[in-house]
N, C-alpha and C positions, 0 to 999 in steps of 0.2 A: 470290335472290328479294328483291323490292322490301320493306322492313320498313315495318310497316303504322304509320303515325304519323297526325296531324292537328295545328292550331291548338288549343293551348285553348278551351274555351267559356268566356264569360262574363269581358267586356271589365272591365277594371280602371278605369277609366273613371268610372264609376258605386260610386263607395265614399266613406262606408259606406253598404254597401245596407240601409239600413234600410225599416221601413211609412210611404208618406206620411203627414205630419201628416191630412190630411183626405180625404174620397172624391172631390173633384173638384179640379182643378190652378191652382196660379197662374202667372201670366206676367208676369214682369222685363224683358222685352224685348220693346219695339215696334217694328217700322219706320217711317222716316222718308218724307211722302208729305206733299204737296203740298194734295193735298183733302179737303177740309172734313167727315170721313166718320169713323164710329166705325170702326176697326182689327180688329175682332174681333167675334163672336157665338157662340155653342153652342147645342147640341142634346141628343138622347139615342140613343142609337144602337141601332137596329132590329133591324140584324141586315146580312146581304150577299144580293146577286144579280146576275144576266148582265145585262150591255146591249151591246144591238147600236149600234156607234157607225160612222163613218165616220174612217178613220184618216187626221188632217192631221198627222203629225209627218213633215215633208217627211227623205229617206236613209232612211224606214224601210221595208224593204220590200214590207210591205202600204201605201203610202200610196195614197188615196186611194181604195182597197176597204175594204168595208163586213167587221170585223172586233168581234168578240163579248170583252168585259172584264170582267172580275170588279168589283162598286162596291161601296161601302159606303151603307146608306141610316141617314140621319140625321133626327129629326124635329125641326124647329126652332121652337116657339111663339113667337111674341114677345115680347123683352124688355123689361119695366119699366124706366126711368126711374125710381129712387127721392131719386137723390143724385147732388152733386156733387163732385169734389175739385179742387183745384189746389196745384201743387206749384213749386220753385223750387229752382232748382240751388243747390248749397253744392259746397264742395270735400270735403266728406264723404258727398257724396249727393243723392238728391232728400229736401228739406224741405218737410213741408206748409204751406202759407199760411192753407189755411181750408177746413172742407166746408160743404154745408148740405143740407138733407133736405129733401125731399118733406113737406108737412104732410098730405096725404091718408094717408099712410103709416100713420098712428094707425086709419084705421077700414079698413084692410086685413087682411083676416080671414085670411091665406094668410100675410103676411108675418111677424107676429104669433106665427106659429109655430114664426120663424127666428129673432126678436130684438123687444127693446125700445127702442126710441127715447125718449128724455127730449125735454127742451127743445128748441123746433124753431127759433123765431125767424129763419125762412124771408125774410124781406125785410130783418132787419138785418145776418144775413148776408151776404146776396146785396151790399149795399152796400160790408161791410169787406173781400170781396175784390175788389171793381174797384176800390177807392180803393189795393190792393194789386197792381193784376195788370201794374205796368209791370215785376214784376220774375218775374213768373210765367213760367215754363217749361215744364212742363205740365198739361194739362185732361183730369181724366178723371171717365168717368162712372160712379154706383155704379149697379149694375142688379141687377134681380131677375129668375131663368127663373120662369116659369109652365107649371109642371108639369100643374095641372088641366086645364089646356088643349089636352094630348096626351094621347095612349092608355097612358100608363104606369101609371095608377095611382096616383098619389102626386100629395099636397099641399103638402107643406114646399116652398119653391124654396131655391134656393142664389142667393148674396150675392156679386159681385164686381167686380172695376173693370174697363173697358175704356176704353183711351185712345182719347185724339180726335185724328186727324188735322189739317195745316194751321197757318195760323197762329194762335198762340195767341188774340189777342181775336176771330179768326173762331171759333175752335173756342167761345168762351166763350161768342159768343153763339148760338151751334147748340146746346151745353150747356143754356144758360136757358130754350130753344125748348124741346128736350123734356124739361127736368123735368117728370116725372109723366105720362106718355105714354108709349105703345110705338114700339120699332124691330121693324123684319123683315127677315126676311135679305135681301131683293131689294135694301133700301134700301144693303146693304153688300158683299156678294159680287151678282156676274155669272157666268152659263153660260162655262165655259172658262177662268176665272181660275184663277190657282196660289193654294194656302194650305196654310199651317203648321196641324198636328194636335198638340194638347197632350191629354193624357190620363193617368190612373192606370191601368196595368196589370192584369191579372187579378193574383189574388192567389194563392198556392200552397202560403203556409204557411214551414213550416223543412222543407228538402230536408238532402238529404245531399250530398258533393262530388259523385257521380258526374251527377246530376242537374244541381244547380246550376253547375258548372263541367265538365262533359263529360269529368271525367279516367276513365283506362281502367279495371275490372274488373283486379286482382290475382289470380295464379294462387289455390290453395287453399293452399299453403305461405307465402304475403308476410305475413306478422308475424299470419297467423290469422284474417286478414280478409280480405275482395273488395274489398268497396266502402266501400276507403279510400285517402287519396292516398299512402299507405306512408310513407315517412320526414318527417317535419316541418319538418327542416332540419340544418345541419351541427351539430357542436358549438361551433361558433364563427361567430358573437354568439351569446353563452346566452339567445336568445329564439328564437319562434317571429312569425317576419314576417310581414305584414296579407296579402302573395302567396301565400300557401301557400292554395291553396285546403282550406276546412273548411265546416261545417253550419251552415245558417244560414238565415235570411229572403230567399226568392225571390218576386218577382212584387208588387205592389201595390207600384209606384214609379210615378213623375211621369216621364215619356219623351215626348218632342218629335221627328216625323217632320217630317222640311221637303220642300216643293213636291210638292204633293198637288192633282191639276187635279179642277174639278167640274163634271160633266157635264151638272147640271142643277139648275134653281131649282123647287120647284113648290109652286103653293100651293094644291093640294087631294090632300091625300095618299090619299085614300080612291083615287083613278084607278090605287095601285100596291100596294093593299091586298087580298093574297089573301082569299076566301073564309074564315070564322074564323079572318081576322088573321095575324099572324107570330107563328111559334113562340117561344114567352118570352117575345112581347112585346105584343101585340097587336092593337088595330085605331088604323091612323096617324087623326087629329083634324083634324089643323094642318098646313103647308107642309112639306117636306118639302127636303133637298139630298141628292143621287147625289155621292159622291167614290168619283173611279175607285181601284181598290185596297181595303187592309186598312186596319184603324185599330186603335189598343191601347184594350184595355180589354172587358169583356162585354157583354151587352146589357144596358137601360136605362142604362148609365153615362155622364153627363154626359159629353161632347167638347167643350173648345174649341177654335174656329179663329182663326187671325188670319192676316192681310194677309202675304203671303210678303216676310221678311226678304230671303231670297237664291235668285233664283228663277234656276233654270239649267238646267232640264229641256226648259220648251217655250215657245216664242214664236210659235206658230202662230194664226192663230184657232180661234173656239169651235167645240168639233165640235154636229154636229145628233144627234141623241138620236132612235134609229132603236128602239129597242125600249119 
């Protein structure tokens, strides 16, 4: 008889698993791209549903029959324009050169609730980095989500940078363009593009091994316990190794899925908004984007996306969005 075995669960990979610092993710990695275009935006995640799409992934065998896919719907307000930064290569890293803020930012009663701004001096900034930017390397933007603005509920926005595409004094002066102004996602994703998913996981608490790393259930006689991973290791090294799966913090980590295609841009989400709203979460306000598949994290929890790093899934065109 075949002896019943599997892979461990729960990649080694990802240590130490500890709780992300905060409830929504940051991003260290941009892709390198030609135009002139913020790299990134976020949403809040709704919840899932079917869409009937038309299958262009040419060798697939439904191609070009009308087949039914599991999406994710995201609601995306527009983002504020708060701030600026620009940075410059070192051989220890990107060093900042200089930010400058938004001066409206003081009588914004939403942001107000995120942070304080001191001193703004908005134009002599803006001066000592272009007197600096022959050595700047990158332009990124500080933004704020506007949560009032979708059906979640909530006031507070979340604070963070998304870089700018292109080259750097085009990007700087796109930068200048919308300080203190909104983007939208049209302005940065298209129907049928790939993009990366960065999010915080649900969260689950401190499991035990069998959960958190899928080791087997011990008869009733294995040192008195079930559910535990039995010996901890040899007697030799006299420690117990970081491998050994043990109990611990599952779930609420920072996890990145790459090339993730979107079905669809739209910018009146009420068109996809059942009767008394989505369960958890409510009635969509604002634009809205369908990615085909899952995404990590619950409902209401911030998503960001950005511009696919490494895109190798599809290169077909946009599908039409039948449902």
């Amino acid at each position: 008889m075949v002896r019943e075995s599997k892979p461990r669960s729960g990649s080694l990979a990802f240590y130490p698993r500890k709780r992300a610092r905060r409830i929504y993710p940051r991003i260290t990695s941009w892709p390198t791209v030609d135009k002139v275009v913020p790299l990134g935006f976020a949403g809040y995640k709704v919840g899932m549903a079917q869409v009937k799409i038309v299958d262009t992934v040419k060798d697939s065998p439904t191609y070009g029959q009308e087949i039914v896919v599991p999406a994710t719907i995201l609601e995306v307000p527009p983002l504020k324009v708060v701030g600026i930064r620009v940075y410059e290569k070192t051989p220890y890293g990107l060093k900042l050169i200089g930010e400058v803020w938004d001066s409206s930012v003081k009588n914004d009663k939403y942001i107000k609730r995120k942070l304080t701004v001191g001193n703004f001096e908005t134009q002599e900034r803006l001066k000592r980095i272009e007197e600096a930017l022959d050595k700047a390397e990158r332009v990124r933007l500080i933004v704020a989500t506007q949560p009032h603005k979708a059906g979640i509920g909530k006031k507070t926005p979340e604070i963070f940078e998304v870089e700018v595409g292109g080259d750097v004094k085009e990007a700087w002066n796109y930068a200048k363009e919308k300080l203190g102004k909104e983007i939208n996602a049209n302005e940065v994703f298209q129907e049928g593009e790939i993009v990366d998913v960065v999010a915080v996981t649900k969260g689950k608490g401190t499991q035990g091994p069998v959960k958190r790393f899928g080791v087997k259930i011990q008869t009733r006689k294995a040192k008195k316990k079930r559910r535990h991973v039995g010996s901890l290791g040899p007697e030799t090294p006299q420690r117990v190794l970081w491998t050994v799966p043990q109990a611990g913090q599952m779930g609420f980590q920072t996890r990145t899925e790459l090339n993730k295609r979107i079905l669809k841009v739209g910018e009146d989400g009420s068109n996809i908004t059942p009767k008394g709203g989505f369960i958890r979460y409510g009635v969509l306000k604002s634009s809205y984007i369908l990615l085909e598949g899952s995404v990590p994290g619950p409902k209401k929890r911030l998503i960001r996306l950005r511009k696919a790093i490494s895109c190798l899934l599809y290169t077909s065109p946009s599908p039409r969005d039948r449902g």
